[in-house]
Kinemage of the C-alpha trace (Angstrom):
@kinemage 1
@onewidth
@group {chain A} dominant
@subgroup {mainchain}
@vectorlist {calphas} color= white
{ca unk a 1} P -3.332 21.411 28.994
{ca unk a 2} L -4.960 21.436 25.898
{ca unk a 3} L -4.996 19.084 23.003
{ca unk a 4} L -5.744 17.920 19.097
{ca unk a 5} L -7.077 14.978 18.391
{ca unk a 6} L -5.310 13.528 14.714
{ca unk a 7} L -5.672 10.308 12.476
{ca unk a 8} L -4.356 9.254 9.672
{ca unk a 9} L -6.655 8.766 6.357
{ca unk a 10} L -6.381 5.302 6.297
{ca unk a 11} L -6.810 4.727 10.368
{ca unk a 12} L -9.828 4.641 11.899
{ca unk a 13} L -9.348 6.442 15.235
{ca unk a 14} L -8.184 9.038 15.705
{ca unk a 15} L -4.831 9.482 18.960
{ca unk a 16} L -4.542 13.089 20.653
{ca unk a 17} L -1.813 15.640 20.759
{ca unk a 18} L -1.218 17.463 24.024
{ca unk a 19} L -0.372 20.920 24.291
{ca unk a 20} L 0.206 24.258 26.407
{ca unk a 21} L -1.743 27.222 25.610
{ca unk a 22} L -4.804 28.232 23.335
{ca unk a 23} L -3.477 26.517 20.286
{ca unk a 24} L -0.762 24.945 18.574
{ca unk a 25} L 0.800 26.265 15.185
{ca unk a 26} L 1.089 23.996 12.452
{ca unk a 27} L 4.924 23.096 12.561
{ca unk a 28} L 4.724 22.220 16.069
{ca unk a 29} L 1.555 19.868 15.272
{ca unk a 30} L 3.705 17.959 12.852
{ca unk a 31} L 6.439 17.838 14.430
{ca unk a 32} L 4.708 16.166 17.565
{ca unk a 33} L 2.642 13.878 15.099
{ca unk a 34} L 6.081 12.753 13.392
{ca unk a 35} L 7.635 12.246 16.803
{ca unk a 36} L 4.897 10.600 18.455
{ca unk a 37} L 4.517 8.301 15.311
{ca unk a 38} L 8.630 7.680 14.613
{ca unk a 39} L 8.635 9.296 11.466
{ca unk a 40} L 11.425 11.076 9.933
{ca unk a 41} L 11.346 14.261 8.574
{ca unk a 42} L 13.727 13.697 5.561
{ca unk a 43} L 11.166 10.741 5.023
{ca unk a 44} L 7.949 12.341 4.792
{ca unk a 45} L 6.180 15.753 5.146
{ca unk a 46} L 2.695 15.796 6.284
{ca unk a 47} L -0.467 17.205 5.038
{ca unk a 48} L -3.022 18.409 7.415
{ca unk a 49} L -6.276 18.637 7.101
{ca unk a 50} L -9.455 19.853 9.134
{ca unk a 51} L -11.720 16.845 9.659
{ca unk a 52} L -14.823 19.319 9.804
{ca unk a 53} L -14.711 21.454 6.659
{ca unk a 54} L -11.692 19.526 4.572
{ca unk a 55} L -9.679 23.001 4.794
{ca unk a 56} L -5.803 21.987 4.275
{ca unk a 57} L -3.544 23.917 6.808
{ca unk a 58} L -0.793 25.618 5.024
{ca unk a 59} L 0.633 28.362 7.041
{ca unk a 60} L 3.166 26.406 9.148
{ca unk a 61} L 2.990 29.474 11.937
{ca unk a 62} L -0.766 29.783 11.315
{ca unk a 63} L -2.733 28.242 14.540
{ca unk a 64} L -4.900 25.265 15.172
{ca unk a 65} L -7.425 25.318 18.113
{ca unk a 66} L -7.342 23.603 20.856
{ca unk a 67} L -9.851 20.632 20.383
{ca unk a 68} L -9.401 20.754 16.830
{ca unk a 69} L -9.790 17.365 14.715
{ca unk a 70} L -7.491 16.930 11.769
{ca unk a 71} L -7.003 14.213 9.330
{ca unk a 72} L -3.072 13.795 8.710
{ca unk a 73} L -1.780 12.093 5.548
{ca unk a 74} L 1.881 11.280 4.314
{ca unk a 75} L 3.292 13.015 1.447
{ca unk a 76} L 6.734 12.308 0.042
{ca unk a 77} L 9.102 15.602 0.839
{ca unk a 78} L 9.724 18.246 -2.439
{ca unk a 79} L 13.437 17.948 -1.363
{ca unk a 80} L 16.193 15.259 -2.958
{ca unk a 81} L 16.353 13.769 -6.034
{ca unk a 82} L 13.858 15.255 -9.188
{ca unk a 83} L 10.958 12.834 -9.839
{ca unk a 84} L 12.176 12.178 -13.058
{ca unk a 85} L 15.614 11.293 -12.241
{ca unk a 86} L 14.473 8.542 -9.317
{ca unk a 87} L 11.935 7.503 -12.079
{ca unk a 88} L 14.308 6.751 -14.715
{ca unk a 89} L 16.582 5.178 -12.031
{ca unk a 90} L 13.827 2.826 -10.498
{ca unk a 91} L 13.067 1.811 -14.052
{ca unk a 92} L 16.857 1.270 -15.438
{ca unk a 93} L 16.736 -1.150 -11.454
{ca unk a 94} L 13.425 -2.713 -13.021
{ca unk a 95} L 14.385 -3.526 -16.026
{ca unk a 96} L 18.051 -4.883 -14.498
{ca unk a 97} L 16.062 -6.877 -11.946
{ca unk a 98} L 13.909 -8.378 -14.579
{ca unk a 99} L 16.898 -9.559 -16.755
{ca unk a 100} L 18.519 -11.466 -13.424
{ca unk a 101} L 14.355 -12.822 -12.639
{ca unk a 102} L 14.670 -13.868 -16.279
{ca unk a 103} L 17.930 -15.974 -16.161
{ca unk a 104} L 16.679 -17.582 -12.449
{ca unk a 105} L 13.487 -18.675 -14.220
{ca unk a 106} L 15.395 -20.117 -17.170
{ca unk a 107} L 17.788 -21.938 -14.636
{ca unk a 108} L 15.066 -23.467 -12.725
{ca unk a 109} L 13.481 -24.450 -15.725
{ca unk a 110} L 16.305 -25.841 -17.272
{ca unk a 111} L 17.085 -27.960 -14.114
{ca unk a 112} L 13.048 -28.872 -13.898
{ca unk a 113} L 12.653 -30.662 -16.984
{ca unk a 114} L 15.932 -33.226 -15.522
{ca unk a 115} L 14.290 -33.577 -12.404
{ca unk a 116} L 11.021 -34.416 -13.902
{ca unk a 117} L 12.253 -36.940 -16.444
{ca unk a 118} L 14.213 -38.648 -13.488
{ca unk a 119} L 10.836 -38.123 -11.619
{ca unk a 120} L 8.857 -40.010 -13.701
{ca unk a 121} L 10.769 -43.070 -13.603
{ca unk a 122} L 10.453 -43.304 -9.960
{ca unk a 123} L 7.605 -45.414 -8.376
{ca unk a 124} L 5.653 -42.685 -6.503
{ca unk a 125} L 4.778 -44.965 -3.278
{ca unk a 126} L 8.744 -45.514 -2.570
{ca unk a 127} L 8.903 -42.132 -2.803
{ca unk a 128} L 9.667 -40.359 1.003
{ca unk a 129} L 9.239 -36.991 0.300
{ca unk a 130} L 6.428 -35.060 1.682
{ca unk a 131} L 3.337 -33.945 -0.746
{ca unk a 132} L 4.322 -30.271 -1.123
{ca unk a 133} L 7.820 -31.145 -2.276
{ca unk a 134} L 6.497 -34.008 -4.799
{ca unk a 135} L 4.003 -31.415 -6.253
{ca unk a 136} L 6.601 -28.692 -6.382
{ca unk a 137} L 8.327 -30.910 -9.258
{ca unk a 138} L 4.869 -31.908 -11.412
């Protein structure tokens, strides 16, 4: 048995891939990386890379050698949605998410400035509230 020894760019060690035969093409390298690390392919696509000379592997029948060292990173798949159209939709969700953030702040403040003028008429050593609850309301 044979194998490749992989890490992602922002790990530090690298984990090994084991393997039948001289070497392993580059679909079958993925697909054992994305197995062995519980990734989905509709996820993610790899990117591999030689760890010696920074070459990217793009052939996915082209082969790797056995006792190769690659550097793997996670790239988002070219399938789905057009990055424009899940931009615009994250942003419309931004900018809907920021109006609701807006009216919660505006509540709390609302009910804040009550609390606090009832707050300040209370003697603050017959107060039995813990510390982080009194200084929540200052």
């Amino acid at each position: 048995m044979t194998h490749v020894h992989y890490k992602f760019s922002s790990k530090l060690s690298y984990d090994t891939v084991v393997f039948d035969g001289p070497h392993v093409t580059l679909r079958d390298l993925k697909r054992q990386i994305m197995c062995r690390e519980r990734l989905r392919a509709a996820d993610c696509d790899l990117q591999i890379t030689n760890a010696q000379d920074k070459q990217e592997y793009t052939d996915d029948d082209g082969p790797i050698s056995k006792g190769s060292s690659v550097i793997v990173r996670r790239i988002p798949t070219s399938g789905g949605r057009s990055g424009s159209s899940s931009k615009t939709h994250n942003h419309e969700r931004s900018a809907s998410q920021h109006h609701r953030s807006l009216d919660v702040v505006k509540a709390f403040l609302s009910r804040r400035s009550v609390r606090q003028s009832s707050f300040e008429s209370v003697e603050l050593h017959k107060l039995h509230k813990p510390l982080c609850a009194i200084s929540f309301y200052q």
